[in-house]
PyMOL CGO cylinders between C-alpha atoms (Angstrom):
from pymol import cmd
from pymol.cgo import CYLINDER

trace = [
    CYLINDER, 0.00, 0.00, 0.00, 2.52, 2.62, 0.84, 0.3, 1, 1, 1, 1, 1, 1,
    CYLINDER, 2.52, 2.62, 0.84, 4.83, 1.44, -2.42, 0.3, 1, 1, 1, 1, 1, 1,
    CYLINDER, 4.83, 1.44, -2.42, 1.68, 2.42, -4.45, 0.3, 1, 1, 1, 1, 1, 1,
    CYLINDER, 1.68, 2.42, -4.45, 1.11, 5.69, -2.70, 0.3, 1, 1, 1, 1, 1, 1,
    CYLINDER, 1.11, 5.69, -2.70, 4.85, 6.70, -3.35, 0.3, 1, 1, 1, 1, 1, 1,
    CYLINDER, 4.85, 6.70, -3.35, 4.71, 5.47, -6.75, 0.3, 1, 1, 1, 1, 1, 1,
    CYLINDER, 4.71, 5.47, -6.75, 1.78, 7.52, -7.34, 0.3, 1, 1, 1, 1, 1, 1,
    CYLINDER, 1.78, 7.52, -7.34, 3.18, 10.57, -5.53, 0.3, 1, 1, 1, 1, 1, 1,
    CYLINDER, 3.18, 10.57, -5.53, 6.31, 10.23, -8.16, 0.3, 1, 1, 1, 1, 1, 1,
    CYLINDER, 6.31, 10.23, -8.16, 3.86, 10.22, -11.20, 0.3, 1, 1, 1, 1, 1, 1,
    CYLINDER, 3.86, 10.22, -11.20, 2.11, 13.19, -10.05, 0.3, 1, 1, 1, 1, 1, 1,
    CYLINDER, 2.11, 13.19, -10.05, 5.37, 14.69, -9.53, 0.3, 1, 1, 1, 1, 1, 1,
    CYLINDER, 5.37, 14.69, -9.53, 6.63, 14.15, -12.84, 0.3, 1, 1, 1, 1, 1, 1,
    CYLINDER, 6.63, 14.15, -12.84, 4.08, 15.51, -14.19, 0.3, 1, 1, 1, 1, 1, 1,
    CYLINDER, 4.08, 15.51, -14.19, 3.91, 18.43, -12.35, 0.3, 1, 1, 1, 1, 1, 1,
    CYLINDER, 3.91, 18.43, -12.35, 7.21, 18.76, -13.63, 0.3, 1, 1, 1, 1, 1, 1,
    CYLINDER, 7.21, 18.76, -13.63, 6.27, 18.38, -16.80, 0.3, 1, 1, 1, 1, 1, 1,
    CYLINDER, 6.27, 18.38, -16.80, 3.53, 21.07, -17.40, 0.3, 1, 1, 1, 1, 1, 1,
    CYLINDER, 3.53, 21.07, -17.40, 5.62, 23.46, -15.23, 0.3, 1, 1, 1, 1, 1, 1,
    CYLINDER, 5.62, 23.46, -15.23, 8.84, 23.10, -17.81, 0.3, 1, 1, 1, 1, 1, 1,
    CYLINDER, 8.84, 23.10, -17.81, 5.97, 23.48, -20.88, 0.3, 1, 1, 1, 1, 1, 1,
    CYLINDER, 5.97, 23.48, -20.88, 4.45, 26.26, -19.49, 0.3, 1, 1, 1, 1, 1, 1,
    CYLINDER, 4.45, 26.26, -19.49, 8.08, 27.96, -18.64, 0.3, 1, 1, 1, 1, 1, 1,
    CYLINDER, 8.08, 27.96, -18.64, 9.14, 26.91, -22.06, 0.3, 1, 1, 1, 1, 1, 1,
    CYLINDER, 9.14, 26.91, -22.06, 5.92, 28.94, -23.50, 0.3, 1, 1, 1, 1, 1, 1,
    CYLINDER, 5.92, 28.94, -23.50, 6.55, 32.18, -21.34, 0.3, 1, 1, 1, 1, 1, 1,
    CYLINDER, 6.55, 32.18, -21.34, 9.87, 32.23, -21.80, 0.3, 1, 1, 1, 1, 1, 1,
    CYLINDER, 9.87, 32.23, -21.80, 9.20, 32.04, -26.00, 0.3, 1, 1, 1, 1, 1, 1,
    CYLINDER, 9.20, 32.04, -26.00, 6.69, 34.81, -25.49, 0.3, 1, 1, 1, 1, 1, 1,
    CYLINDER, 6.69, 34.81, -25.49, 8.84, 36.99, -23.56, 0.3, 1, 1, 1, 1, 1, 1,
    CYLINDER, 8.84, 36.99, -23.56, 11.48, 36.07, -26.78, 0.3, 1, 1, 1, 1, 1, 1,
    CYLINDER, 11.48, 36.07, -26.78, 9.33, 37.40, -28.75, 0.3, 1, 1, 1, 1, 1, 1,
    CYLINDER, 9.33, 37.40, -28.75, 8.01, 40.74, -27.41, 0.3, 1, 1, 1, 1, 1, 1,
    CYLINDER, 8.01, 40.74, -27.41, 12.47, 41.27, -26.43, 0.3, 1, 1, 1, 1, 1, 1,
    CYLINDER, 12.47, 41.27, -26.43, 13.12, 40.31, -30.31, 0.3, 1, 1, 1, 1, 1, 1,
    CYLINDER, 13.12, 40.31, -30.31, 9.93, 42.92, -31.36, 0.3, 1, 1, 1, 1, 1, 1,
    CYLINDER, 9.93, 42.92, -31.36, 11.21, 45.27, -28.99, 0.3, 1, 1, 1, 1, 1, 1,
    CYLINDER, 11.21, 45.27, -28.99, 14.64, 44.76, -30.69, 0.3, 1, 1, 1, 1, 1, 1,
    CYLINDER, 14.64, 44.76, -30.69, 13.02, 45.48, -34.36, 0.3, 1, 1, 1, 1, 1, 1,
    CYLINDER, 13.02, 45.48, -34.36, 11.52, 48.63, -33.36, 0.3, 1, 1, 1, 1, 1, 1,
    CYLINDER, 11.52, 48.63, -33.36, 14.58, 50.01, -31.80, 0.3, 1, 1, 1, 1, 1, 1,
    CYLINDER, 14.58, 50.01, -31.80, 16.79, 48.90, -34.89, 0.3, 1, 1, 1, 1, 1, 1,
    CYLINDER, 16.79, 48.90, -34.89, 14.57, 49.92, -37.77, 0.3, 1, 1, 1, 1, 1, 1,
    CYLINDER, 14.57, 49.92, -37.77, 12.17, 52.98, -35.78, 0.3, 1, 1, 1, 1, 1, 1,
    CYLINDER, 12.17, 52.98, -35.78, 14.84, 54.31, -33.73, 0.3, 1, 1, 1, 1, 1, 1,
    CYLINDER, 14.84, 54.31, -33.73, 13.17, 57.23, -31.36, 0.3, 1, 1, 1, 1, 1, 1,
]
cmd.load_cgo(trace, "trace")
């Protein structure tokens, strides 16, 4: 019983894991994004 409960406490932990590195991976490509826009505005339209 308490081999199952670990072993289930390790999946969930995995995939915690998991969808936090997917969601980090999708902020930190947003936050790419807007930093490579804010780069193109400053190249091309400097103020």
């Amino acid at each position: 019983m308490q081999v199952r409960g670990s072993c289930e406490r390790t999946t969930l932990t995995m995939l915690a894991v998991i969808v936090e590195s997917v969601f980090g991976l999708r902020a930190m490509r947003e936050s790419w994004n807007a930093l490579e826009q804010v780069m193109f505005h400053a190249t091309f339209y400097p103020c």
